[in-house]
VEXNUTOR-44699 format. One record per residue (C-alpha): residue number from 0; residue in one letter; x, y, z. Coordinates in Angstrom, 1 decimal. Each point is the difference from the previous one (the first is absolute). Example, Ala and Ser with C-alpha at 12.3 -4.5 7.8 and 13.67 -1.06 7.14 Angstrom:
(0 "A" (12.3 -4.5 7.8))
(1 "S" (1.4 3.4 -0.7))
This chain:
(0 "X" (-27.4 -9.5 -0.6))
(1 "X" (0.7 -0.6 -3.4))
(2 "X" (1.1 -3.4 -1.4))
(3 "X" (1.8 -0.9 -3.5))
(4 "X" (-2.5 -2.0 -2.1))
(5 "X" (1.0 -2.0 -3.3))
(6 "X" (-1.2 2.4 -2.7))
(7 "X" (-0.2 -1.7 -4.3))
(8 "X" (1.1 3.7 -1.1))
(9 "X" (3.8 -1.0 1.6))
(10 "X" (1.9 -2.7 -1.4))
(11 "X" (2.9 1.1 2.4))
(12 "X" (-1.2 -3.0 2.2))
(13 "X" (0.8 -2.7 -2.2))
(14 "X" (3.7 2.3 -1.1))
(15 "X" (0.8 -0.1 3.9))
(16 "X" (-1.4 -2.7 1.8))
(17 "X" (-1.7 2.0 2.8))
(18 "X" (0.8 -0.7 3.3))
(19 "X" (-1.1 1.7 3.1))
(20 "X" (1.0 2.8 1.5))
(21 "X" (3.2 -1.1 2.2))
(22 "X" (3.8 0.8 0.6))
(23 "X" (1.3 -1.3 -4.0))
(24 "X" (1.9 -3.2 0.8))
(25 "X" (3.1 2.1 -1.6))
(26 "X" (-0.3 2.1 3.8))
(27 "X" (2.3 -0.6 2.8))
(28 "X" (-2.1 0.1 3.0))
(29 "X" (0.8 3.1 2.2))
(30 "X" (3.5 -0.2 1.6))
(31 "X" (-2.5 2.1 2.9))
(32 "X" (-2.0 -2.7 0.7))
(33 "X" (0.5 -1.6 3.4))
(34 "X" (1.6 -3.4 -0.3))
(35 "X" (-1.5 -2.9 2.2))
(36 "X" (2.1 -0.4 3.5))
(37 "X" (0.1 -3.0 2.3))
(38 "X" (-0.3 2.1 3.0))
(39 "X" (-3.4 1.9 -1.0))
(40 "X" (-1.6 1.6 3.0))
(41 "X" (-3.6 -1.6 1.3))
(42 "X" (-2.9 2.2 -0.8))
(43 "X" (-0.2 1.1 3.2))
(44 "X" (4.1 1.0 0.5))
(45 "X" (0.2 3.6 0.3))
(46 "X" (2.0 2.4 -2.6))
(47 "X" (1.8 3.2 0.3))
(48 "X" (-2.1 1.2 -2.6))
(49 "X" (-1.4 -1.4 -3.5))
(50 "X" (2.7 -0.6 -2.1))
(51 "X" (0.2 3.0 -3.0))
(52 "X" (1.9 -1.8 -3.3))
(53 "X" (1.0 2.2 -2.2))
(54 "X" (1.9 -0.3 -3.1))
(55 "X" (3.2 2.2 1.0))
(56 "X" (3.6 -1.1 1.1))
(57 "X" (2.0 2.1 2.1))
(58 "X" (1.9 1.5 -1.2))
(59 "X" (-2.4 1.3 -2.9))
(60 "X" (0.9 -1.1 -3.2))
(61 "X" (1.7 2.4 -2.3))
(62 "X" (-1.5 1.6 -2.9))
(63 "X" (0.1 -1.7 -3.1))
(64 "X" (0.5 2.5 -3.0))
(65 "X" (-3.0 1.2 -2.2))
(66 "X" (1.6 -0.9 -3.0))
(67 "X" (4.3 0.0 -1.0))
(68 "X" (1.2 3.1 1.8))
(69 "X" (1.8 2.1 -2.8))
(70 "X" (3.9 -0.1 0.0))
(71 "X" (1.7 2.9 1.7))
(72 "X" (2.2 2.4 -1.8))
(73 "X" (3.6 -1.1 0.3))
(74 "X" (2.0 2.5 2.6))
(75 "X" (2.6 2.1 -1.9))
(76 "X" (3.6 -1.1 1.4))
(77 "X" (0.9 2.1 2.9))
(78 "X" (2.4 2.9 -1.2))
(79 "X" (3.2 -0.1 1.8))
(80 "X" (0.9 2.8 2.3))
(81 "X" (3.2 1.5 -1.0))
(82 "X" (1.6 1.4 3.5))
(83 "X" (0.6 3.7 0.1))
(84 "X" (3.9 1.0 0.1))
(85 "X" (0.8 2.9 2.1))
(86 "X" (2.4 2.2 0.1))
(87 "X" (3.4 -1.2 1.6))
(88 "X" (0.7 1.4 3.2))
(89 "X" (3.3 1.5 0.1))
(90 "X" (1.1 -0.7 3.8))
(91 "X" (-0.9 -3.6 -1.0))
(92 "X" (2.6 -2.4 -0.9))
(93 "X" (-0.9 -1.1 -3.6))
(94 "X" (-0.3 -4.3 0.3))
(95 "X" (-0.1 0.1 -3.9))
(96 "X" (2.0 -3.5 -0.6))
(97 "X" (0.5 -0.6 3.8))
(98 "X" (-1.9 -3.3 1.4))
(99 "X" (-1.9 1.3 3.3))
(100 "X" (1.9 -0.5 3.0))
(101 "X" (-1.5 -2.6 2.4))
(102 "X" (-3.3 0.5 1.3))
(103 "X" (-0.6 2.3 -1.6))
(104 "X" (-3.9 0.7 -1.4))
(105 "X" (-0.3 -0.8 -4.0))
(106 "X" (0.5 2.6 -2.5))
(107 "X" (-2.8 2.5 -1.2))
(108 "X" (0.8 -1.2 -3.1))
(109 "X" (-1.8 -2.9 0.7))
(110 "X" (-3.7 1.6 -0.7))
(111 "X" (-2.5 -2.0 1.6))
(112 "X" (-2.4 -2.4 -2.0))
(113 "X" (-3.1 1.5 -1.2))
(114 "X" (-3.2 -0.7 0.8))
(115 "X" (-1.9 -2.1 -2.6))
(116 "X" (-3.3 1.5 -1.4))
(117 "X" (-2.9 -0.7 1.6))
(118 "X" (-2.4 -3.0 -2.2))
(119 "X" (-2.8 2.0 -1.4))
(120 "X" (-3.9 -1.7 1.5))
(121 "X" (-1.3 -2.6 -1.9))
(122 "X" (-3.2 2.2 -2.3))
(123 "X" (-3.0 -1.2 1.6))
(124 "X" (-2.1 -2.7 -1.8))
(125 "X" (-3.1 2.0 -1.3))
(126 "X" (-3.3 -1.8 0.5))
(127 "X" (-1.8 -0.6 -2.8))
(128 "X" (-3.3 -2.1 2.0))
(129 "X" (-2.9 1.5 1.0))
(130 "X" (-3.0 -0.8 3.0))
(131 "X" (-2.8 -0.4 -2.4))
(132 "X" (-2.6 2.8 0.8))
(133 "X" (-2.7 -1.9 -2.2))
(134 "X" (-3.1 0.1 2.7))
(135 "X" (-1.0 -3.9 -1.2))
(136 "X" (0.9 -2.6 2.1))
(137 "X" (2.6 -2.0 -1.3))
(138 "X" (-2.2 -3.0 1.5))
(139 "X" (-3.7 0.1 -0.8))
(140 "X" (-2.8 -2.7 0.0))
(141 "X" (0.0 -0.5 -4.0))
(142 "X" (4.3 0.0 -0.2))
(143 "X" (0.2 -3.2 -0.4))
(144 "X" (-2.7 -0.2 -2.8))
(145 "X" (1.5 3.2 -1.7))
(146 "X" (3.8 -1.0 0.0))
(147 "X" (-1.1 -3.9 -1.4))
(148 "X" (-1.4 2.5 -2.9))
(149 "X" (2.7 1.4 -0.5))
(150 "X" (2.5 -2.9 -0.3))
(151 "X" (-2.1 -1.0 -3.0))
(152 "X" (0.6 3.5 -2.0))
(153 "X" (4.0 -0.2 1.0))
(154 "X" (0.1 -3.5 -1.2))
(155 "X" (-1.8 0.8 -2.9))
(156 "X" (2.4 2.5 -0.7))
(157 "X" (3.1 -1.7 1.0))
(158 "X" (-1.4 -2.7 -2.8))
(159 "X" (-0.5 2.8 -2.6))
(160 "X" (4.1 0.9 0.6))
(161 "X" (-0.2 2.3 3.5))
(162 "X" (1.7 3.8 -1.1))
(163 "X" (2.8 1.4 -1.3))
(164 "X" (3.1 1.1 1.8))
(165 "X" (0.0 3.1 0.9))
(166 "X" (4.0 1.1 -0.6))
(167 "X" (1.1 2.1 2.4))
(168 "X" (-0.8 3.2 2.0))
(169 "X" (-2.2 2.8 -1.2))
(170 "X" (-1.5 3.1 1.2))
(171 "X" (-2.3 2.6 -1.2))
(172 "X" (1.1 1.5 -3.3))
(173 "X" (1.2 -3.0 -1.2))
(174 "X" (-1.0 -1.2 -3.7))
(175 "X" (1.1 -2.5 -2.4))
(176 "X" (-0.7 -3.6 0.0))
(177 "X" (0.8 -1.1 3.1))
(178 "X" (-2.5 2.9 1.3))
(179 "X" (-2.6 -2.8 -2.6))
(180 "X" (0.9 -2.9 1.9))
(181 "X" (-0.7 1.3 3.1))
(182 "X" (-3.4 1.1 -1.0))
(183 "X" (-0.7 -3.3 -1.6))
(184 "X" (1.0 -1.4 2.8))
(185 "X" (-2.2 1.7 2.8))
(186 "X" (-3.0 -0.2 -2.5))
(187 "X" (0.0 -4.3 0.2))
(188 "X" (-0.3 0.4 3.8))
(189 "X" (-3.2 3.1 -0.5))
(190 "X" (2.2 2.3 1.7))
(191 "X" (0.0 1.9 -3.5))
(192 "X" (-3.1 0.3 -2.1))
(193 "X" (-1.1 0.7 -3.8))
(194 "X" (1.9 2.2 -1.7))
(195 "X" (2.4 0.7 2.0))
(196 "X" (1.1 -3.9 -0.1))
(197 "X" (2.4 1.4 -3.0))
(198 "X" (2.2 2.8 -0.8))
(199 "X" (3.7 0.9 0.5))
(200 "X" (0.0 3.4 2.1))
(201 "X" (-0.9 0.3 4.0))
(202 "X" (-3.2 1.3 0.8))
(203 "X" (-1.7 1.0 3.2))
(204 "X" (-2.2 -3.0 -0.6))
(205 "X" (3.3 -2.3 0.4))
(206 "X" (1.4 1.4 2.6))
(207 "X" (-3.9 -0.9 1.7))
(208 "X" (0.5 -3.2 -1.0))
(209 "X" (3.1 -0.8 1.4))
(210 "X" (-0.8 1.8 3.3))
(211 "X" (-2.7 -2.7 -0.1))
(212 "X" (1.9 -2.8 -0.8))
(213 "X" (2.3 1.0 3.1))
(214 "X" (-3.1 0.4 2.7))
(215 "X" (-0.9 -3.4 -1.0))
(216 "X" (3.6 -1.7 0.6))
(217 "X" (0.3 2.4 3.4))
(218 "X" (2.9 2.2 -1.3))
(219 "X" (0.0 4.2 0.0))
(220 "X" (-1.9 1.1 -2.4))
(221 "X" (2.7 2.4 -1.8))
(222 "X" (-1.2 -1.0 -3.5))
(223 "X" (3.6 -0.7 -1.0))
(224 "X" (1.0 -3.8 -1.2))
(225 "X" (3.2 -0.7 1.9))
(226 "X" (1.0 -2.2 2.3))
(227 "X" (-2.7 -2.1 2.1))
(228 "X" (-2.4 1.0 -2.4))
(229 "X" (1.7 -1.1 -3.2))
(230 "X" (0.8 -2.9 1.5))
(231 "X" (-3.6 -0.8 1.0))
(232 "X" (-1.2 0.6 -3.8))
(233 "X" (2.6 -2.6 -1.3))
(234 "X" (-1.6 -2.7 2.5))
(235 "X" (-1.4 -2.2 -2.5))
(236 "X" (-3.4 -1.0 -0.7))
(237 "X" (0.0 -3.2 1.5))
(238 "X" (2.1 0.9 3.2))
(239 "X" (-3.1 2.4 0.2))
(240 "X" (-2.4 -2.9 -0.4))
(241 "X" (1.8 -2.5 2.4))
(242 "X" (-0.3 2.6 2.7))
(243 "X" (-3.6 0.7 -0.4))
(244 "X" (-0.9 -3.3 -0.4))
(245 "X" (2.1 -1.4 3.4))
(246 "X" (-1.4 2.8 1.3))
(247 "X" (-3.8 -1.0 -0.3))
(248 "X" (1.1 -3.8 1.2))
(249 "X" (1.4 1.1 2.8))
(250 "X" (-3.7 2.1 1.1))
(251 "X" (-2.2 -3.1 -1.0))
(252 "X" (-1.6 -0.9 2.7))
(253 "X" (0.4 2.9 1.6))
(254 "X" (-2.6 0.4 3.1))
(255 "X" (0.2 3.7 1.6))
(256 "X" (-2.0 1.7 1.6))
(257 "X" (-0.6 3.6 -2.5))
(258 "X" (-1.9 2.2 2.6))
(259 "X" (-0.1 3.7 0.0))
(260 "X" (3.0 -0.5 1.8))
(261 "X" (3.4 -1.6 -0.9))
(262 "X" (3.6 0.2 0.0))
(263 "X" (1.9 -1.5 -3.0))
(264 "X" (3.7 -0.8 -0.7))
(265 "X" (1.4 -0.8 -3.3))
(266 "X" (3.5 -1.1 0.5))
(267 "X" (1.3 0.7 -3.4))
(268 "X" (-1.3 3.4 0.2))
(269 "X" (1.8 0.8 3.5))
(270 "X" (-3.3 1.7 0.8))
(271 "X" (-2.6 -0.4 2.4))
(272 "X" (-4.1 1.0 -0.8))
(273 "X" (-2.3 1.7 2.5))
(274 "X" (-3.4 -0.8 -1.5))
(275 "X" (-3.0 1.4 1.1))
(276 "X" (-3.5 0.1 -2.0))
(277 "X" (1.4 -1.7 -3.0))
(278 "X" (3.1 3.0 -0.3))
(279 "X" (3.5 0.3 1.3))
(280 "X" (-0.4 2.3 3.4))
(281 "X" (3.9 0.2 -0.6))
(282 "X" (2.8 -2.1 -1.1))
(283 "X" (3.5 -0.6 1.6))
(284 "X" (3.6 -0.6 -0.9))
(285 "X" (1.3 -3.3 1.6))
(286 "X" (2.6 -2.2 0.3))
(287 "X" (-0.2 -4.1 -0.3))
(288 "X" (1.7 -2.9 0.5))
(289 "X" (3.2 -0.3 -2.3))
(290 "X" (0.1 -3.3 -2.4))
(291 "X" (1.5 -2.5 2.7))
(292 "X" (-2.4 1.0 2.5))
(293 "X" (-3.2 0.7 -2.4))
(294 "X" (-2.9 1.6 1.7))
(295 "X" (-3.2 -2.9 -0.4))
(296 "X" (-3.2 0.4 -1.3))
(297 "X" (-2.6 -0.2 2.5))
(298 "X" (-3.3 1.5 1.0))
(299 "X" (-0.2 1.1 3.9))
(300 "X" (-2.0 2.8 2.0))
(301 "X" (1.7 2.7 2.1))
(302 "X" (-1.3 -0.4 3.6))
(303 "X" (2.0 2.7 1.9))
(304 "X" (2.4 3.0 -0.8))
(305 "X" (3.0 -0.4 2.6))
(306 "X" (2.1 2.9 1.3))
(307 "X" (3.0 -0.3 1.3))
(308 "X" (0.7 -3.8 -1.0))
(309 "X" (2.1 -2.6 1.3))
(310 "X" (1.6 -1.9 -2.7))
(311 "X" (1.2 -4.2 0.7))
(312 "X" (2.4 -0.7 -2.5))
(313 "X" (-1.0 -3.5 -2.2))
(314 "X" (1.9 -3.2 0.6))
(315 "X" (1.5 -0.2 -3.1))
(316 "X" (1.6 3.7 0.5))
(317 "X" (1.2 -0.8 2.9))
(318 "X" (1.2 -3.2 -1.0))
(319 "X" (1.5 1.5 -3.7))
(320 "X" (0.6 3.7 1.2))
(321 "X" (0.5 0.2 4.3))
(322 "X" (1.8 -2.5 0.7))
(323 "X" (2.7 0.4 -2.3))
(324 "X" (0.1 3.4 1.2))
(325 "X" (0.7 -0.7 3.7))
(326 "X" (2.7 -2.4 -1.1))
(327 "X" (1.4 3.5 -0.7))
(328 "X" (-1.1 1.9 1.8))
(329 "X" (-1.4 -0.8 3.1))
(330 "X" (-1.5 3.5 1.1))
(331 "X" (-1.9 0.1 -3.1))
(332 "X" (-3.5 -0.9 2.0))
(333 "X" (0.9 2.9 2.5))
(334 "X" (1.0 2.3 -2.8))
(335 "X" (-3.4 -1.0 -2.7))
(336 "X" (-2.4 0.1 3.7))
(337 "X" (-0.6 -3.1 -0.2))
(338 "X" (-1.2 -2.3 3.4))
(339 "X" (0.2 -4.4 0.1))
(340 "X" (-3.4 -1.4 1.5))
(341 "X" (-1.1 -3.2 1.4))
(342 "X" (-3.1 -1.2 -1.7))
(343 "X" (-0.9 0.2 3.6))
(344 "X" (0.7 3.8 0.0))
(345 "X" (3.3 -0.2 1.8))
(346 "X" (2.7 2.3 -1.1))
(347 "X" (2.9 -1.6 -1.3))
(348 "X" (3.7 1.1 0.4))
(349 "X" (1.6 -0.4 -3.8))
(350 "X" (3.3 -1.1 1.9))
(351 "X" (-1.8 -2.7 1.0))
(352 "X" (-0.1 -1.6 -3.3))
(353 "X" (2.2 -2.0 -1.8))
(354 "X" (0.1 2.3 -3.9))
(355 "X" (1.8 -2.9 -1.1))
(356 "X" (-2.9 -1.8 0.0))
(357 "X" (-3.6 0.7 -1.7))
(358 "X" (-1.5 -0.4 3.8))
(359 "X" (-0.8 3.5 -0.5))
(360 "X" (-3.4 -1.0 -1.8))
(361 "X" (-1.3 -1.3 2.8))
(362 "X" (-0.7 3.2 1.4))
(363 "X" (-2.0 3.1 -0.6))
(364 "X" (2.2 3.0 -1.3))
(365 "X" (-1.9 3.5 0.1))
(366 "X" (1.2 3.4 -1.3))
(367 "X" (-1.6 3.0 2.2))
(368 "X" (-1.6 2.5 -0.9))
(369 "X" (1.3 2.8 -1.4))
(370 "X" (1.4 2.3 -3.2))
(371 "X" (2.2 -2.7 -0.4))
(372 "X" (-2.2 -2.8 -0.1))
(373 "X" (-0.4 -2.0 -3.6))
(374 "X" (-3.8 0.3 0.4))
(375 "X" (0.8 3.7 0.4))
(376 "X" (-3.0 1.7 2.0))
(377 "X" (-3.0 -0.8 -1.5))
(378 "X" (-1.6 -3.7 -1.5))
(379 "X" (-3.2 -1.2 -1.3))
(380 "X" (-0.6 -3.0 1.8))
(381 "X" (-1.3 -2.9 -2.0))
(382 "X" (-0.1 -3.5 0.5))
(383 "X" (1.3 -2.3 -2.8))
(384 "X" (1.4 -3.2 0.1))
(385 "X" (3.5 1.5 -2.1))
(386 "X" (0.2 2.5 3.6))
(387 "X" (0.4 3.1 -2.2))
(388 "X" (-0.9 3.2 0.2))
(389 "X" (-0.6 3.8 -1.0))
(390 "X" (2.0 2.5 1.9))
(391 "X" (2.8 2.6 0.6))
(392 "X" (3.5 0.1 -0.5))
(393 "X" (2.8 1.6 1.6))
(394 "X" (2.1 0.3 -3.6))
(395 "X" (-2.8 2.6 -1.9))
(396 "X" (2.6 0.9 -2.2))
(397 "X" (0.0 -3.6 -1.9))
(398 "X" (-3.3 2.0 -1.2))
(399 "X" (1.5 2.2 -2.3))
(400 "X" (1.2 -3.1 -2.0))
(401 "X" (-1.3 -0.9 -3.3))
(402 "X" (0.8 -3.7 1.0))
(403 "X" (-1.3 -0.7 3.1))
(404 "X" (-0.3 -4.6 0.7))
(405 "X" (2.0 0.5 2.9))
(406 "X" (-1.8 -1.8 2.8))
(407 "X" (-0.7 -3.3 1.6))
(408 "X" (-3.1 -0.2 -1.3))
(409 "X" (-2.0 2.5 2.3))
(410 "X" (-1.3 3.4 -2.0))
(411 "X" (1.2 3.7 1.4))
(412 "X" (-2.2 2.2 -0.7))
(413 "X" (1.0 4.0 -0.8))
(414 "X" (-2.4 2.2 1.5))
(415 "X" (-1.2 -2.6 2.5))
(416 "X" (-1.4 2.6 2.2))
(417 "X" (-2.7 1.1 -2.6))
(418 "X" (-0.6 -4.2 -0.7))
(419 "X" (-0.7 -0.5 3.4))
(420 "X" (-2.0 3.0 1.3))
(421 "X" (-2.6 -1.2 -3.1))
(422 "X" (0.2 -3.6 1.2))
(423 "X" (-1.4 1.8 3.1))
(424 "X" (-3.0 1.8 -1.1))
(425 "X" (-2.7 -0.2 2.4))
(426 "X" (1.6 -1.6 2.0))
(427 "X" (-0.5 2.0 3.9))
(428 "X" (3.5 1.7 1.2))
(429 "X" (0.3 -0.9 3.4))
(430 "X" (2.3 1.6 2.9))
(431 "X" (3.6 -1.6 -0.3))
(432 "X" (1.2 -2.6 2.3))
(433 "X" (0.7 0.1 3.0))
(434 "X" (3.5 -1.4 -0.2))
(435 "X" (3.6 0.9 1.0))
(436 "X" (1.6 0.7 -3.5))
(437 "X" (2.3 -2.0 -1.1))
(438 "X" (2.3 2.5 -2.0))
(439 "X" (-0.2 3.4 -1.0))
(440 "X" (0.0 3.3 1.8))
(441 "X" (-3.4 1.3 0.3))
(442 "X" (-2.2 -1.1 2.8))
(443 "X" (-3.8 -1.2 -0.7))
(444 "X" (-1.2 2.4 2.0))
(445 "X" (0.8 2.4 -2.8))
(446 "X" (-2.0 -0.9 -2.6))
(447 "X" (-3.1 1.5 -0.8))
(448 "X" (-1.7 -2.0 -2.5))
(449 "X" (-2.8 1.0 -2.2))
(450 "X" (-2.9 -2.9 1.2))
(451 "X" (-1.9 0.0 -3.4))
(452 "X" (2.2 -0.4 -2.7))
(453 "X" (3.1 -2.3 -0.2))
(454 "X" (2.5 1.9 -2.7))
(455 "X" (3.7 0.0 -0.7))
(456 "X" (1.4 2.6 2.8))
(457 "X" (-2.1 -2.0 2.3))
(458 "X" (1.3 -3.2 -0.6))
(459 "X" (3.3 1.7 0.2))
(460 "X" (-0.6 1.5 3.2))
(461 "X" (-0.9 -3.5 1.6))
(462 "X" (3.2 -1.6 -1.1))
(463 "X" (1.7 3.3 1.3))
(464 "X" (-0.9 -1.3 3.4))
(465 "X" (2.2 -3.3 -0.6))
(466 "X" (-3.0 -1.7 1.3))
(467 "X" (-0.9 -3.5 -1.8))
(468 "X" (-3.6 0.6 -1.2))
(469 "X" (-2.1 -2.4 -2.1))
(470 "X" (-3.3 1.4 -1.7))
(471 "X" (-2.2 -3.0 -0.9))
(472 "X" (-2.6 0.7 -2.8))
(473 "X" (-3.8 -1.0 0.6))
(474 "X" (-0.2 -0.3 -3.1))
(475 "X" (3.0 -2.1 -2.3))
(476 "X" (1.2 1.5 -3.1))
(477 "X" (0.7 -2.3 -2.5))
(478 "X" (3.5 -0.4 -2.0))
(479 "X" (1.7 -1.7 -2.9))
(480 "X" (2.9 -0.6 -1.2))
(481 "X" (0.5 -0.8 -3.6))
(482 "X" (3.0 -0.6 -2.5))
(483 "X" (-1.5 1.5 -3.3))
(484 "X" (2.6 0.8 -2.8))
(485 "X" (-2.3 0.7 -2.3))
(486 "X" (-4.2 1.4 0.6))
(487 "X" (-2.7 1.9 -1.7))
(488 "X" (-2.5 1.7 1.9))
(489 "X" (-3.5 0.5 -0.5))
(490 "X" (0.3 2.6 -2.5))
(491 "X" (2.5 -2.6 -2.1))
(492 "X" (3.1 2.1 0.7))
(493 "X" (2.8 -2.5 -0.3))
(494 "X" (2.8 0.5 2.6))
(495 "X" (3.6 -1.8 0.3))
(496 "X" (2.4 -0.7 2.7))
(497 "X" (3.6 -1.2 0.0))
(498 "X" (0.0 -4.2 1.3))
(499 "X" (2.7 0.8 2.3))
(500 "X" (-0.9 -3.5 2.0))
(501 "X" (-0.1 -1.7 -3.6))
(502 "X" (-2.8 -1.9 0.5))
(503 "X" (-2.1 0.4 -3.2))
(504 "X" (0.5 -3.3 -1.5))
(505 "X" (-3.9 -0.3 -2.0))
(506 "X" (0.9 -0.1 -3.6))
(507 "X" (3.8 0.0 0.3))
């Protein structure tokens, strides 16, 4: 277990005032977090089942866009149709200058209006962010230590005047003095050494260096300055500083559990760590809680991988989100699968209850399993007092997003699968349960599982069944969750992260 000690080789401490490791007073506690009731059940009264709070409303929120989508080509004006003139028919009575009798259908003449062009699509929004494929953890024993040390060299060089500006986009073949600046300006940060610190013609060694600068701010590394990246290089020096300094106050104190086994979320990142033996196993894209429902800080250990979940929604969505929604629309329970309990596990009928009213909190709402359930069909179950969690999602494509703060606060995990079938090794594969399923086609008598090994297809066959299954670990793995904007890791490779919660305030 490692511990932070004061250390005389950082003066951060006296810069930031350390505190401990907690929630920054700045935080909104969890919108997912159970608020007290009157009517809590005794310990003894029995529940449906144990309430699953997640961090999704129903519907799913929409995506937010990766950055400004680009404006679509204005649509030429529709050509107009000019109507084709036959020949006149002798036998027919010309009705040039005669108004048409009565009744009678509308002239030819009269072409018919023509159809306007269709709007051309929108181009897609190309992503220019990238899942890290560094093998380092981007939370280590010594991080805390290591990104104090580098506040001091980024206030240090914030004090000596930060960089220069690079001016605008450049690419390979490039030369001139802005190709200068750009050098100068990725040599103060060590991203570009000795002699090639000068010069006014792009090398290979430059376009190294600014595939470098890119892994360490998490964009594609395409070695071109454009875009995200060019607007990461004119951060300035003491943005860079604030972040790595709020960055270390907010791991002070910091007491996890660093085993040979671990599971890490930074939030800025939108990436989750599998550690194991000091080295990411793998890393995965996620999505977090978006700015008014920030996803906490907190340490916890995952006790159980649960198929097929359950999902009861959190007072305060069904108090900000469901209720108003039945106002409206009161099939929407029927329609999102969604059952009204007792805390005594009687089933409620929703016309029972007056939506006018906020008496809906007094009860137990729970989403069913299913492909349409917020928890989707997989969660990492582990207790923490913010009732948050790692899991599944039933809107994958939000994934392909650069931006992705779009949840209550819970963290979806792309590729969950592969998360949890290593969350599970060693752990004995026993038969399934003997239960009637409770959606889904196939029967349980149909699966065949492989009684060594927990893997992907395996897990996927079990919630095939549409049989709730919960797979508790002997052994806990631990996990964190930390807001770090700015780190360095052992090797003293400084990394940055956009403050999209804006909560580095240390030095501003």
């Amino acid at each position: 277990m490692w511990r932070v000690q004061k250390t005389p080789a950082l003066v951060l401490a006296v810069m930031l005032g350390v505190a401990p490791f907690a929630p920054a007073a700045s935080w909104a506690q969890s919108p997912l977090s159970p608020e007290p009731m009157a009517n809590q059940p005794p310990a003894s009264a029995q529940l449906p089942a144990a309430p699953d709070i997640d961090s999704s409303p129903l519907p799913p929120p929409a995506a937010a866009p990766a950055s400004p989508a680009p404006a679509a080509p204005k649509a030429e004006a529709p050509k107009a149709e000019v109507p084709k003139t036959e020949a006149p028919n002798p036998a027919a009575p010309s009705s040039a200058g005669q108004a048409n009798p009565p009744g009678a259908a509308p002239a030819q003449a009269a072409a018919a209006k023509p159809k306007p062009a269709p709007k051309p699509r929108p181009k897609p929004v190309p992503r220019e962010m990238a899942l890290s494929d560094d093998p380092t953890p981007v939370l280590q024993p010594e991080t805390f230590f290591t990104t104090a040390k580098a506040s001091e060299r980024y206030a240090a060089i914030a004090d000596s005047g930060g960089w220069p500006v690079v001016p605008g986009d450049l690419r390979p073949g490039a030369r001139g003095p802005a190709v200068e600046i750009l050098r100068r300006r990725l040599a103060i940060e060590g991203d570009l050494v000795g002699a090639e610190a000068n010069g006014t013609r792009w090398t290979p060694a430059l376009t190294a260096a600014v595939k470098r600068f890119q892994f360490r701010n998490g964009l594609r590394q395409t070695g071109v300055v454009a875009g995200m990246t060019l607007r990461a290089m004119n951060v300035p020096a003491n943005v860079r500083f604030k972040q790595l300094a709020s960055s270390a106050q907010r791991l002070a104190g910091l007491n996890f559990p660093f085993g040979d086994k671990y599971v890490a979320v930074n939030i800025p990142s939108l990436a989750v760590d599998a550690v194991e033996n000091g080295r990411v196993f793998r890393r995965f894209a996620v999505i977090v809680g978006e700015p008014d429902h920030q996803s906490p800080q907190l340490t916890a250990k995952i006790i159980a991988v649960n198929l097929n979940p359950t999902w009861t929604v959190p007072v305060s969505i069904i108090k900000n989100e469901i209720i108003p929604k039945m106002r409206k629309q009161p099939n929407y329970l029927a329609r999102a699968h969604i059952r009204i309990f007792s805390y005594q596990g009687k089933e409620i009928n929703p016309a029972s209850i007056d939506w006018n009213s906020d008496k809906a909190t007094n009860y137990i709402l729970r989403q069913d399993s299913g492909k349409g359930n917020a928890l989707g069909l997989i969660r990492l179950q582990m207790p923490n007092p913010d009732s948050v969690y790692m899991h599944d999602t039933p809107t994958r494509n939000l994934f392909a997003n650069d931006y992705r703060f779009l949840s209550h606060g819970c963290v979806r995990v792309q590729g969950v699968y592969d998360l949890a079938a290593w969350v599970l090794e060693g752990v004995p594969v026993t038969a399934p349960p003997a239960t009637v399923a409770m959606a889904g086609p196939a029967p349980v008598t149909s699966i065949s599982p492989d009684l060594g090994v927990w893997t992907a297809q395996l897990i996927q066959q079990r919630i095939a069944s549409g049989v709730r299954e919960d797979i508790k670990l002997p052994r806990p793995v631990p996990v964190v969750w930390v807001y770090m904007t700015g780190w360095a890791s052992a090797d003293g490779m400084v990394h940055f992260r956009d403050d999209v919660y804006n909560i580095d305030t240390v030095g501003g």
